[in-house]
C-alpha positions as CSV (number, residue, x, y, z in Angstrom):
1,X,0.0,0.0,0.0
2,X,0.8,3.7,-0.9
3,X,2.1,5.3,1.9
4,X,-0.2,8.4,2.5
5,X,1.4,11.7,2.1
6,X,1.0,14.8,4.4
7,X,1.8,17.9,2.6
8,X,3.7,20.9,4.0
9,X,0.9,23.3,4.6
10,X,-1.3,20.1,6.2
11,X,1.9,20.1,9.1
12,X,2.1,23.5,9.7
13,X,-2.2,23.2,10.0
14,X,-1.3,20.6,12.7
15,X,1.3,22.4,14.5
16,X,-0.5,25.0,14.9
17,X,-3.5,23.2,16.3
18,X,-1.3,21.6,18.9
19,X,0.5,24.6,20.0
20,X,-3.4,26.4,20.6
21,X,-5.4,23.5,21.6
22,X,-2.5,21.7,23.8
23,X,0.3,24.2,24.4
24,X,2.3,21.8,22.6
25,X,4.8,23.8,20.9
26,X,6.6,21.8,18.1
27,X,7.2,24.7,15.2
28,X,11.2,24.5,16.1
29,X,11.0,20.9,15.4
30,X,12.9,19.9,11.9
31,X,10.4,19.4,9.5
32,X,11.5,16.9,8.0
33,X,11.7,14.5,10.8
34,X,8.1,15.5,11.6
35,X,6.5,15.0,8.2
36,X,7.7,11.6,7.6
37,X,6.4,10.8,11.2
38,X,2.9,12.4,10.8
39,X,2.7,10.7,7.4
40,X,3.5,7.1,8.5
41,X,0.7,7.7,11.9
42,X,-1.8,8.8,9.0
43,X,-1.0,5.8,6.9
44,X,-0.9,3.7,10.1
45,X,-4.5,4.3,11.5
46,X,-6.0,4.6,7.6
47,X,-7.6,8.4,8.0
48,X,-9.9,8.7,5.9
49,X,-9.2,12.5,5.3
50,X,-6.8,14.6,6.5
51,X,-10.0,16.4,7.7
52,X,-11.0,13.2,10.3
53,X,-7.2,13.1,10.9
54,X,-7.4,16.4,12.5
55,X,-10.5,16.2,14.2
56,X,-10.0,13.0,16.0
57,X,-6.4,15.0,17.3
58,X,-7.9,18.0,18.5
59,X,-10.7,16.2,19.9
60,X,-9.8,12.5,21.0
61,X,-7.8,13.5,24.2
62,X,-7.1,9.3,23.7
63,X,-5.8,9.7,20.1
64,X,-3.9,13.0,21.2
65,X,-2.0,11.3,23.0
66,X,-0.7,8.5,20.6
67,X,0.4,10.9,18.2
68,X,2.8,13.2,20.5
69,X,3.9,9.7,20.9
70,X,4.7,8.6,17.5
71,X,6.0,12.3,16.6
72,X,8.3,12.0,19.8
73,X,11.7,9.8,19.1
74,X,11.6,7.6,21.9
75,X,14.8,5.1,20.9
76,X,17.0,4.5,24.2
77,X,18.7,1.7,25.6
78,X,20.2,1.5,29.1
79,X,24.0,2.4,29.1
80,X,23.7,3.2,25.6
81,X,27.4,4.0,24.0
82,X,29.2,2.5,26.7
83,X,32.3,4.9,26.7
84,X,29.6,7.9,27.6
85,X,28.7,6.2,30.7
86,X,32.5,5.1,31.3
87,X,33.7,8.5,31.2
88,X,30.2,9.4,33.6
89,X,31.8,6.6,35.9
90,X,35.3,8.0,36.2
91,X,35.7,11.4,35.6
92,X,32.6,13.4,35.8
93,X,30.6,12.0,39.1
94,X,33.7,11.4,40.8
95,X,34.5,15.3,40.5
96,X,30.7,15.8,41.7
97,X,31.3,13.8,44.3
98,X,33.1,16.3,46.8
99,X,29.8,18.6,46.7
100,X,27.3,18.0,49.2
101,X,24.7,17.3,47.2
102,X,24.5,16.3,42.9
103,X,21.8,17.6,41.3
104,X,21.0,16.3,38.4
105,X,18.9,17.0,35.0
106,X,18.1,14.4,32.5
107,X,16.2,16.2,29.5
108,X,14.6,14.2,27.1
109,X,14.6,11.0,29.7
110,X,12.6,9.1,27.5
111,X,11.2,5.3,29.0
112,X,13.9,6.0,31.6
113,X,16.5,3.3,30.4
114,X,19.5,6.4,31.4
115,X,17.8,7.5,34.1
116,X,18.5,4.6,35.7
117,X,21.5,3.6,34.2
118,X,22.9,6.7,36.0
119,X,21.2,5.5,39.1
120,X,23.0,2.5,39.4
121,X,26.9,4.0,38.7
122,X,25.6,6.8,41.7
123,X,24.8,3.9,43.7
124,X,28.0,2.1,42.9
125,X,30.2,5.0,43.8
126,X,28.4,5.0,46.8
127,X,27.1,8.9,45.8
128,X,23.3,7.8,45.4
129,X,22.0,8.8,48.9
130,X,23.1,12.4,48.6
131,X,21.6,12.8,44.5
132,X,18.8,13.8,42.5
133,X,17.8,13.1,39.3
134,X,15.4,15.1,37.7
135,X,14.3,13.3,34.6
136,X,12.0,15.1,32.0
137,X,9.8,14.7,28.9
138,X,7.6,16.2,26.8
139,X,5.7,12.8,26.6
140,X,3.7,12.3,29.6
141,X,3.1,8.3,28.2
142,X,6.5,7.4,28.0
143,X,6.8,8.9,31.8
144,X,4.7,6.5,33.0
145,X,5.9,3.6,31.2
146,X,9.0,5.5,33.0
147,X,8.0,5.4,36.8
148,X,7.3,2.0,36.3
149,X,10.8,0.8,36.7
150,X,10.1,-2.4,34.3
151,X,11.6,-3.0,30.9
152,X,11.9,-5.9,28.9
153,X,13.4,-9.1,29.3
154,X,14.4,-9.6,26.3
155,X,16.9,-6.7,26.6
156,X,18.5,-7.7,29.4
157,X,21.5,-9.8,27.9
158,X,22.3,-6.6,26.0
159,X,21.9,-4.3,28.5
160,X,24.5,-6.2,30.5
161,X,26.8,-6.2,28.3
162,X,26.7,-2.4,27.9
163,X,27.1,-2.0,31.5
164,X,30.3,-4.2,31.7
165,X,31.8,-2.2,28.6
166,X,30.7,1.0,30.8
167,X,33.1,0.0,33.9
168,X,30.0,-2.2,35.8
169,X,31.4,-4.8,37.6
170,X,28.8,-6.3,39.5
171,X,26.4,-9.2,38.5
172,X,23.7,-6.9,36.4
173,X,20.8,-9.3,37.4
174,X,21.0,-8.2,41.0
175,X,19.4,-4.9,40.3
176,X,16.5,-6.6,39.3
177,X,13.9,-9.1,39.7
178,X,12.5,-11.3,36.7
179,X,8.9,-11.2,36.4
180,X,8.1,-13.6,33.0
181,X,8.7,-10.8,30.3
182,X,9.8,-8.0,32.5
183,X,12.7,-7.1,34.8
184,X,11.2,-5.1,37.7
185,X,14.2,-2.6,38.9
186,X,14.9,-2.1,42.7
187,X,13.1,0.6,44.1
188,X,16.0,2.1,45.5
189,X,17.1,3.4,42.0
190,X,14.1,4.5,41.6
191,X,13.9,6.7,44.9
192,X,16.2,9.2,44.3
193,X,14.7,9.6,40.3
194,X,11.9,12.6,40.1
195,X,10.0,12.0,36.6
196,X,8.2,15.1,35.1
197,X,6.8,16.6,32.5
198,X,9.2,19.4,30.9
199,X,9.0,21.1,27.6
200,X,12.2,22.5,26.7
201,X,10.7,24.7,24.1
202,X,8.7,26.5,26.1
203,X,9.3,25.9,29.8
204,X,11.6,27.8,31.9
205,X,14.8,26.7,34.0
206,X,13.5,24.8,37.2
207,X,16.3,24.3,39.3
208,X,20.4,24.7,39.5
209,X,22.1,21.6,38.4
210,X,25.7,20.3,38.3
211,X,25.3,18.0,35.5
212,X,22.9,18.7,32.6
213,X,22.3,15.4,30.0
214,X,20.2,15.9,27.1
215,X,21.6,13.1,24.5
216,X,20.2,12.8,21.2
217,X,17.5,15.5,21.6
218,X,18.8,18.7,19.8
219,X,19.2,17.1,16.5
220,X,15.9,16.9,15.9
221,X,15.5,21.1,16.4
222,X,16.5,23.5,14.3
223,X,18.8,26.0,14.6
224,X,17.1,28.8,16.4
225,X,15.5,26.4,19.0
226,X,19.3,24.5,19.6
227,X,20.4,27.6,20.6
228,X,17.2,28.8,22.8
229,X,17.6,25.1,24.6
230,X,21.5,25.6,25.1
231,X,20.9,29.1,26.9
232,X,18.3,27.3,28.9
233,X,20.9,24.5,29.9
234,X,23.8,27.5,30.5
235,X,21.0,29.2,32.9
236,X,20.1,26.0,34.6
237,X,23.7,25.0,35.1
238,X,26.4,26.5,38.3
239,X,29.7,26.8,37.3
240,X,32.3,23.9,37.3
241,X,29.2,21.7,36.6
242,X,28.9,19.3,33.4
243,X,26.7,19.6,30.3
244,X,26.6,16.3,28.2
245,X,25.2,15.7,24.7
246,X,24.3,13.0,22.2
247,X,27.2,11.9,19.4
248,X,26.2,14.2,16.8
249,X,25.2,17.4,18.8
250,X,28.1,20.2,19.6
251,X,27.7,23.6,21.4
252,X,29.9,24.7,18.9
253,X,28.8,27.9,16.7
254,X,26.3,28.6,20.1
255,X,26.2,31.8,22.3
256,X,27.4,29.5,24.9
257,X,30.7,28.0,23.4
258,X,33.4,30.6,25.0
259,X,32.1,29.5,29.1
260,X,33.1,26.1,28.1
261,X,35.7,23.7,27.8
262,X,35.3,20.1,26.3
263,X,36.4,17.1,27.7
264,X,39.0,15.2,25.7
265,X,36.6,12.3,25.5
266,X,33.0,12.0,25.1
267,X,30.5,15.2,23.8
268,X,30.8,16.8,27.7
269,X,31.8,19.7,28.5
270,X,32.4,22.0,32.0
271,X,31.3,25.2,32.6
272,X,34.7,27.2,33.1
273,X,34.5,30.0,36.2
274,X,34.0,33.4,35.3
């Protein structure tokens, strides 16, 4: 079958829709990236008009809801790129370490998979009683899958083998419990993890943080909006603390670049003194 085409003006039509009927603001979004995933939903549920389409969003509070999570990318893995959460492991939170308290901010969290990934190198280096972790998403259905602490069997084996190639050293399988498909984390990763709703487009700077993550988030903004989420990162972050980003995403050519210094490893970089 024909995959059914969205045109240009029939995304901006829903973009606006979303942005007045749910405060939903995704006009800094690459358009690209959000055509081909509007088209494949409308191809998906068979519309019969791009008409229906748009009425069942802007009035189907149920339907709403599946398409910010289609449009969303939600692709994450627990200790995903290994040498990220190595460097994490041995440099970064070891530094954090000597401050009485680590606050930290994971934007774009996801299902969770990092946010407890981080959890558990805290609670190896023995830091996890005295952090936070703030963990945020536009998606209010993935949070929930989030808060859940359960993720699939199946990717277990993998998963393990990402946290040994991070620096993990303990038996993976003791952070969980097997329950038939699912692995049920310990609670006590969970404790110290605050899930919530944060849209970086529009929402303001929450808290001061020593280490900012936002991994594999910016790529799918453009320009303008990169650099209006990078001045909300510099605002949200004290000085000496750690701002880390996805493979493919640089501060470089931002208003931000001179205040900080890359590490020689790893997109991470610290926020020099003034």
């Amino acid at each position: 079958m024909e995959l059914s085409v969205i045109s240009d003006e029939q995304v901006e039509i829903l973009l606006s829709d979303l942005l007045e009927q749910y405060g939903y603001d995704f006009t800094g979004y690459s358009r690209a990236s959000l055509k081909r995933r509007i088209s494949r939903l409308y191809g998906l549920d068979k519309a019969l008009s791009f008409a229906e389409f748009r009425y069942r969003i802007n009035n189907d509070h149920g339907y709403f809801k599946r398409f910010v999570e289609q449009i969303t990318v939600n692709v994450t893995e627990m200790f995903r790129d290994p040498s990220f959460f190595k460097t994490l492991r041995d440099v970064v939170l070891p530094k954090l370490g000597t401050y009485p308290f680590i606050r930290i901010w994971l934007a774009g969290c996801s299902t969770g998979e990092e946010a407890y990934s981080i959890s558990i190198i805290l609670k190896e280096l023995n830091l996890l009683h005295k952090s936070l972790i703030y963990a945020t998403d536009l998606n209010p259905t993935v949070l929930e899958k989030a808060a859940q602490s359960m993720f699939a069997m199946s990717q277990m084996k993998q998963y393990s083998e990402n946290y040994i190639l991070s620096g993990g050293t303990k038996d993976f399988s003791s952070y969980y419990t097997a329950n038939y498909s699912l692995a049920k984390f310990d609670d006590e990763l969970k404790s110290k993890i605050i899930f919530s709703t944060h849209n970086l487009v529009s929402d303001h700077s929450f808290n001061e943080f020593q280490l900012i993550l936002c991994r594999n988030v910016l790529i799918y903004f453009d320009r303008d909006l990169q650099h209006k989420v990078l001045s909300l990162f510099d605002e949200s972050l004290e000085e000496l603390g750690y701002l880390a980003l996805g493979t493919k995403e640089t501060i470089n050519f931002s208003q931000i670049t001179d205040r900080y210094k890359r590490l020689q490893t790893e997109k991470i970089w610290r926020k020099v003194e003034v």
